[in-house]
N, C-alpha and C positions, 0 to 999 in steps of 0.2 A: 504493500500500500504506500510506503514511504523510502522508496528504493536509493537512496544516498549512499549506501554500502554497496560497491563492486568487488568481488575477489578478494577479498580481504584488505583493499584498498579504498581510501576515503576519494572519491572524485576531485579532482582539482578544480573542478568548477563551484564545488558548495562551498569549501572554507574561503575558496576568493571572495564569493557573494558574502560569507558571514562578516567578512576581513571589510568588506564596501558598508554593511551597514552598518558595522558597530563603530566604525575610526568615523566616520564624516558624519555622527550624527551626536544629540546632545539628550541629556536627561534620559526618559527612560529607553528611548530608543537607543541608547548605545548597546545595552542589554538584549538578546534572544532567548526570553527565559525558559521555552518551549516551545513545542511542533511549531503552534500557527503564529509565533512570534508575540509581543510584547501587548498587544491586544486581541489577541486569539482572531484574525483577519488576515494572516498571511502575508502583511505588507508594512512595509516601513518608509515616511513620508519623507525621507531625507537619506542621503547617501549618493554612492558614485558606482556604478556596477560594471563589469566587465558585459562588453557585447560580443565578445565572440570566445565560444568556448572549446581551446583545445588544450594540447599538452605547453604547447611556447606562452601558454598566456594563461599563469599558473606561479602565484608567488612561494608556493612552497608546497608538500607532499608529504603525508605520512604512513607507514604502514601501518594496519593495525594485525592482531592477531586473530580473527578469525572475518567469519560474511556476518555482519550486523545489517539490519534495514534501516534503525533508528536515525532522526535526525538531532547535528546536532546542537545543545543547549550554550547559551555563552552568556555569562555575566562576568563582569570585569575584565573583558580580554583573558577570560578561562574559559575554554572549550572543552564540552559533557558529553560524555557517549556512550554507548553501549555496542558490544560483541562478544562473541564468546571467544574466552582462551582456556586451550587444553582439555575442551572440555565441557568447561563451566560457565556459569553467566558471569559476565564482569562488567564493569565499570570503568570506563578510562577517561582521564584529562591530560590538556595538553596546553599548555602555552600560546602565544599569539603567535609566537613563532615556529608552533608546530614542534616545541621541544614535548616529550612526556615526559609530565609530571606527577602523577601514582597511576595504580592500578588495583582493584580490588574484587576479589573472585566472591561468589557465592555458593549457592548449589550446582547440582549437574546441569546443564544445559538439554534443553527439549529443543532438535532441530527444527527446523521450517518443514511442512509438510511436500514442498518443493521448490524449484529453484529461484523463483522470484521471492522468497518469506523466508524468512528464519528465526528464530527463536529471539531474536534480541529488535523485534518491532516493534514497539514502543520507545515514542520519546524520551528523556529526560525531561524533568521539571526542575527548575532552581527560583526560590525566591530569595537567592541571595545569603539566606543562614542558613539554608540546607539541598542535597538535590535529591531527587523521587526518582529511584528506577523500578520499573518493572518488565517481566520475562513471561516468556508464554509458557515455562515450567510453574509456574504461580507465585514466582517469589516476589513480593514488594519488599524494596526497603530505605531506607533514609540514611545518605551520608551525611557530615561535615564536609563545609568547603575542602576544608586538607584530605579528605580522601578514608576516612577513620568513620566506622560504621555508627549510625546513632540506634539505630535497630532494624530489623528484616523480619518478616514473616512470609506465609505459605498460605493463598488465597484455594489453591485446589486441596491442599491437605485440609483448608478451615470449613470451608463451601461444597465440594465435589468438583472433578472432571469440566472440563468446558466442552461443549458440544459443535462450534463449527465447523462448517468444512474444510472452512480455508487458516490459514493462518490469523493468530490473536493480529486485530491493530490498532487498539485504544488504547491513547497514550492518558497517563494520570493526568489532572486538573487540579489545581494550587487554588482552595479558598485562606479567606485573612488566618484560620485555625488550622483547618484538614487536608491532607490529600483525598480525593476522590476518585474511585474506581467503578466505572458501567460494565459490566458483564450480561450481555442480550445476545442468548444464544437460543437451540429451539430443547431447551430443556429451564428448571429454574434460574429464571432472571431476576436482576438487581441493581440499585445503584448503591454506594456505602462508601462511608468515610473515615479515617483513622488520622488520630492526632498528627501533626507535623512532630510534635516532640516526644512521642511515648510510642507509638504506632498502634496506641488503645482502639476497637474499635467503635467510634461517638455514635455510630448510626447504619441502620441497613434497610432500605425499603425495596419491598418488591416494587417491580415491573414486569407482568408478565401479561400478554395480548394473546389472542388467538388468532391469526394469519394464515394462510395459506405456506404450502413448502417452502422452505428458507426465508421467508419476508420476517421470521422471527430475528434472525439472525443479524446482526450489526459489530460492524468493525468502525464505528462511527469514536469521535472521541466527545464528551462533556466538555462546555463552554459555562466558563463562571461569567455570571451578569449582576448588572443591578435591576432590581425589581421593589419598585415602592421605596427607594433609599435602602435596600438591603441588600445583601449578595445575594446568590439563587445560583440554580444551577442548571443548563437545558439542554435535553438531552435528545439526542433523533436516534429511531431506530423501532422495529418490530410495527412500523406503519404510523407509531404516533411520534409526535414533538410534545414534549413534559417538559415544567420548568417544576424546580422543586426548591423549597427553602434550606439555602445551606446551613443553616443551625441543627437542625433535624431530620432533614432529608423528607419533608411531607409534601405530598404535592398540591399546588399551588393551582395549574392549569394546565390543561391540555388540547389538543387539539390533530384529529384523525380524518380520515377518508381518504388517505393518499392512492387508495387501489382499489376504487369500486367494482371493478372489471373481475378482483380479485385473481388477478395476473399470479403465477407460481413463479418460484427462481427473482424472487426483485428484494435480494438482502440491501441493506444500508451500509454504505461504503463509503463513499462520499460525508463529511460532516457539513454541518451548518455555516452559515457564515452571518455575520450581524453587519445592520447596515442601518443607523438611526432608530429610530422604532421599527424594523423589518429583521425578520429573521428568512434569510432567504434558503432554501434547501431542495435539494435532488432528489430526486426519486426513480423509480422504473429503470430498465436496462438502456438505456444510448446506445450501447455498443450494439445493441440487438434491434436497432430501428424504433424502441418503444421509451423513448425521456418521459418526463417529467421534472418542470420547474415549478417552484410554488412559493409566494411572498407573503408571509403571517405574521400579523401584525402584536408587536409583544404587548402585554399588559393583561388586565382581564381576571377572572377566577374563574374557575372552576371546567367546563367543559366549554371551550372556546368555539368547535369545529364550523360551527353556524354563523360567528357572527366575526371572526379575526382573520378569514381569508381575505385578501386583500388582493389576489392575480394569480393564475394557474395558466401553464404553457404546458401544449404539448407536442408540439416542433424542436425545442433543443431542451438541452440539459448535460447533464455529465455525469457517468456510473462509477468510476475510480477517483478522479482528481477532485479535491476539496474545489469551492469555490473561493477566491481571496476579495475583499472589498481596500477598493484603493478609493482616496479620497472622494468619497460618496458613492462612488459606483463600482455594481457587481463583474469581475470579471471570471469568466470560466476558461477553461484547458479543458479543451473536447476530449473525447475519448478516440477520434478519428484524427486528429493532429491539426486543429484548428483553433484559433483564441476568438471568446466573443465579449464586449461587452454591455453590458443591459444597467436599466434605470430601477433602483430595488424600489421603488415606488411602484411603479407600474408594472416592473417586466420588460417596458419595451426594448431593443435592440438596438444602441446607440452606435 
């Protein structure tokens, strides 16, 4: 889902781009504290970027020790990552300039079911006092900046087996307290939180839908929001968008009908993107001639599905690639190798 890991080698194209947003930019933007960047959007409003990507046009290189998919985390000109070495899950940082700086192993490693995935898909998380890794073996756990374990635990040993088909790729979500972890597979689902400092678990709410074959199933990740001046937390997958309150994890509102047709084979892959009061998100297969786009309008309580749609396309969309929002407007990465961009108010195709 988040394919940045080559052959055991980091692309020289992503730590350039990380090297472009973090030097030329100021405040929190210098920081890439996870997947979708510093406002969970996938874009940073300042910087300088490389236009053409090959090996001559590559400020530096480093191997790592095994195939990770994760992408990676930077705060402070410290770059976070995950792969496995010898084995095991591990954790690795590395300098601005590509020197390694620790490395820390876990449990055994669960490889990727095949060769596009692997066990170490999931992002890093860093707010800075700590970073969040998790592995598709079930381990979460919480370093120190330095590299020095603050605790780990076993989500399959605590919960049971995970059920998709394809490889885990929901990376954790950093609220002001918790890490947060979604698990929506086609067996019991959830979302749930554990301390940033103890790894206690605060909270565990079901999510679980009844859908057609695979539509249960989501490699989507959790987006932290504000809701009513609070945090919250919204989640796509298994046909619905839930926001839920980060204190407790109860749900707040939601909002369903993404597959009246009740299409089979249409899991959540793609996550959300926020765009003003819009939450804009993918749905259906693209790659298979059947998108869906859809613009839902945040706020509201309780079962939104009637009255928070705000636009539904069923001409484009995208089945893998997140969508990113750059200053106000939606842009998408086809799944056929095209870029589009659209207006999250309406939809329409700018």
């Amino acid at each position: 889902m988040k394919n940045l890991l080559v052959k055991g080698m980091l692309l020289a194209g992503a730590l350039g781009w990380s090297a472009g947003v973090c030097s030329a930019a100021t405040g929190d933007q210098e920081n890439w504290p996870q997947w979708r960047g510093p406002h969970d959007n996938g874009s940073t409003a300042q910087g300088t970027y490389p236009v053409k990507w090959d090996s001559t046009n590559v400020l530096w290189k480093a191997p790592l020790p095994g195939k990770g998919c994760s992408t990676p985390a930077v705060w402070a000109k410290r770059i976070f990552l995950t792969a496995p070495t010898n084995g095991l899950d591990a954790a690795l940082a590395f300098d601005w300039a590509g020197k390694p700086l620790w490395q820390r192993t876990f449990g055994q490693e669960q490889p990727g079911k095949n060769k596009s995935g692997s066990g170490s898909n999931p992002s890093p998380a860093t707010d800075g006092q700590g970073i969040f890794v998790y592995f598709k073996s079930g381990t979460l756990a919480a370093l120190e900046m330095d590299g020095q374990v603050r605790w780990q635990t076993n989500l399959i040993a605590a919960f049971g087996p995970v059920t998709l088909f394809w490889d885990q790729g929901t990376s954790p979500a950093l609220t002001e307290k918790n890490v947060v972890i979604a698990r929506l597979h086609n067996g019991d689902s959830w979302l749930a939180a554990f301390d940033k400092t103890s790894g206690k678990l605060c909270w565990k709410v079901a999510r679980n839908y009844q859908t057609p074959v695979e539509g249960d199933q989501a490699y989507t990740s959790p987006i932290v929001i504000r809701h009513q001046d609070k945090q919250a937390v919204l989640v796509w997958g298994a046909e619905h968008v839930t926001v839920h309150d980060a204190a407790d994890g109860q749900l707040i509102w939601s909002c369903g009908d993404f597959n009246p047709r009740a299409m089979e084979y249409w899991p959540a892959v793609a996550s959300p993107v926020i765009a003003g009061d819009m939450v804009v998100m993918a749905a259906g297969r693209s790659d298979r001639g059947q998108p869906r786009l859809h613009g839902i309008r945040l706020g509201g309580k309780g079962d939104v599905t009637a009255t928070h749609r705000a636009w539904k396309r069923e001409d484009t969309g995208t089945f893998v690639p997140t969508p990113a929002e750059y200053k106000g407007r939606i842009c998408l990465l086809r799944d056929h190798g095209e870029i589009e961009c659209l207006a999250p108010a309406t939809g329409q195709t700018l």
